[in-house]
Structure formats: structure tokens, C-alpha cells
C-alpha positions in Angstrom: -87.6 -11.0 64.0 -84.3 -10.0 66.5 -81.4 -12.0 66.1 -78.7 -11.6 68.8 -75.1 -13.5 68.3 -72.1 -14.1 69.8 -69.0 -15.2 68.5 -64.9 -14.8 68.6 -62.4 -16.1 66.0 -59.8 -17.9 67.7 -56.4 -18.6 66.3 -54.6 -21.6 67.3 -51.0 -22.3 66.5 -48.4 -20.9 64.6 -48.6 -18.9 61.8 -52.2 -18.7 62.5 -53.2 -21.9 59.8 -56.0 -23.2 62.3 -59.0 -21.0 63.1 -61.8 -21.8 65.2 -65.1 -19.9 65.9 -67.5 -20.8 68.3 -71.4 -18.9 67.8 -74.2 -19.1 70.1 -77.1 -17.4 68.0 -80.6 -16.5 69.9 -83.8 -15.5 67.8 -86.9 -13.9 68.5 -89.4 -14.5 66.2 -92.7 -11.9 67.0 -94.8 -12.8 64.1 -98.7 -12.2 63.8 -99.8 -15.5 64.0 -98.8 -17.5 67.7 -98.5 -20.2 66.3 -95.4 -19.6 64.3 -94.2 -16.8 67.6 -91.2 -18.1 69.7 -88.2 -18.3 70.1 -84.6 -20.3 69.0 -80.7 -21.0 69.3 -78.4 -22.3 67.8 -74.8 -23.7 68.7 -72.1 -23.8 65.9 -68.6 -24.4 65.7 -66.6 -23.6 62.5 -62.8 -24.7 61.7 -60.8 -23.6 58.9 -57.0 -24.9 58.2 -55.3 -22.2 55.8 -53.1 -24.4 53.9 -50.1 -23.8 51.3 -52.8 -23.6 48.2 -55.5 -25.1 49.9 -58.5 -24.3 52.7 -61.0 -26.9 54.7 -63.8 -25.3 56.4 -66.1 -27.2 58.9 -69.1 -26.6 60.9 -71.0 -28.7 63.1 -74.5 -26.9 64.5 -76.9 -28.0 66.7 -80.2 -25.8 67.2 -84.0 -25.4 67.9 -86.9 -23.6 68.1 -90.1 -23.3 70.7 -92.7 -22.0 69.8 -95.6 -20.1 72.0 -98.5 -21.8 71.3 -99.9 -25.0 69.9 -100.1 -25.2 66.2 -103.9 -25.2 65.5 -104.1 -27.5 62.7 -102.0 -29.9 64.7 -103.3 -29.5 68.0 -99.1 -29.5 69.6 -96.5 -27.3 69.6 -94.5 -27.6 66.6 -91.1 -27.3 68.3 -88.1 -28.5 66.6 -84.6 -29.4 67.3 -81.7 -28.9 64.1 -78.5 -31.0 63.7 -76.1 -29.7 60.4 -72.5 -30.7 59.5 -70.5 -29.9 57.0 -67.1 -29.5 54.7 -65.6 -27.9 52.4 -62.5 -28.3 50.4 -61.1 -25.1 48.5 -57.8 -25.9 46.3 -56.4 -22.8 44.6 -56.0 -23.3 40.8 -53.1 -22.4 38.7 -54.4 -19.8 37.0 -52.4 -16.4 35.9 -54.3 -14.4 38.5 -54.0 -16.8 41.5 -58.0 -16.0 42.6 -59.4 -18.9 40.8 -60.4 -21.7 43.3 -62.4 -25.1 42.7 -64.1 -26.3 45.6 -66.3 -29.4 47.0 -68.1 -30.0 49.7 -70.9 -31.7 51.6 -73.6 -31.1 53.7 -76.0 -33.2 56.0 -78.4 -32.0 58.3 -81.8 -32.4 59.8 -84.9 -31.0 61.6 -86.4 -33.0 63.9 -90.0 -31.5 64.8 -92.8 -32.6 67.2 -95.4 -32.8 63.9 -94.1 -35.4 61.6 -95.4 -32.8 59.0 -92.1 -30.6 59.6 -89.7 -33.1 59.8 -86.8 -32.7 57.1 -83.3 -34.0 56.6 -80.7 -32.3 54.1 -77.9 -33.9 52.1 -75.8 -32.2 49.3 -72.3 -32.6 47.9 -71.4 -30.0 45.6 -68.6 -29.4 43.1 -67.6 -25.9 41.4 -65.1 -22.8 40.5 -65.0 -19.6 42.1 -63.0 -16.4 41.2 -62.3 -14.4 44.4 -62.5 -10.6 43.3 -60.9 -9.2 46.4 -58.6 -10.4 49.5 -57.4 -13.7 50.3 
């Protein structure tokens, strides 16, 4: 499998609080069987506002894959297109150290095959603490 991307971190305003990075992704996927051989992209944009204590980072993503041959248990192609968004909120706790964080989020997202069989669709809000060893 190659993957090839592209992307640039943009900083917009002052002070640098609003990021934005655009990635165009292209994959080759030369596996054995045909079936599964082909190729896919994806499109994503990511935002991040660096707040006084606080971050949000978004993505939105759109993708999909094409594959070489028809699947032979299916008799088609089982080409598919993606769709993801998501957030998350990371507020910096009070802690002696400063590099304890709790964060939420949520995801939604969904793969929309030409076999039924494929077809999935993603949704997860999540809650938790993190300790940042290193950096910001």
C-alpha cells in the first residue's frame, strides 16, 4: 500500500489562535487479490482555536475508494464513498503541573458502498483526562 499526502498548516489571525489545514491524501492499494486492488482519496479539513486554557479541534473529511475489479462474491465493484465529522473540546485542568487536560468530543461518519454488505455509519461521543508529557 503507497500513501501520498499533501498538506500545509495555515495560521489565520493574530497571535496565531486559529489554525487551519487542508489534506488531500491519495492511496494505492496493490494487494493480491483484485478484488480488494485500487485506489482512494480523501479530502479533509482540520481547525483548531488555541484558547486561553482551552482548544477545539474540527475535521470534516470526505473520501472514497475504487476498486479494480468486481467483487466476486458480489458480482459489482465494491466502491465506496466516506463522509466523517468531528469535535473535540480540550479544557486544561488546574492541576500543579498544568499538562492535565479533560476532553470530549464527538464523532459521526459513514461509508457508503455499492454492496449493501459494506455499508457502515460511525457515532461516538467520548469523555476523558489526558496528561501531556511533553510541549504544549
Amino acid at each position: 500500500m503507497y500513501t501520498f499526502d499533501v498538506s500545509y498548516l495555515f495560521k489565520l489571525g493574530e497571535g496565531s489562535q486559529h489554525l487551519l489545514r487542508p489534506l488531500v491524501r491519495y492511496t494505492i492499494n496493490d494487494s493480491e487479490g483484485a478484488a480488494i486492488k485500487g485506489d482512494a482519496y480523501l479530502l479533509q479539513l482540520s481547525y483548531v482555536f488555541l484558547g486561553q486554557g482551552y482548544s477545539v479541534v474540527s475535521n470534516v473529511a470526505f473520501g472514497g475508494s475504487n476498486q479494480d475489479t468486481r467483487n466476486p462474491l458480489f458480482g459489482v465493484k465494491t466502491n465506496s464513498n466516506r463522509y466523517v465529522v468531528d469535535s473535540t473540546l480540550f479544557y486544561r485542568l488546574p492541576a500543579a503541573s498544568g499538562r492535565w487536560q479533560a476532553l470530549c468530543g464527538i464523532l459521526w461518519g459513514k461509508d457508503d458502498s455499492n454492496v449493501n454488505f459494506y455499508d457502515s455509519t460511525a457515532f461516538n461521543v467520548n469523555v476523558g483526562v489526558m496528561h501531556r508529557f511533553a510541549g504544549r
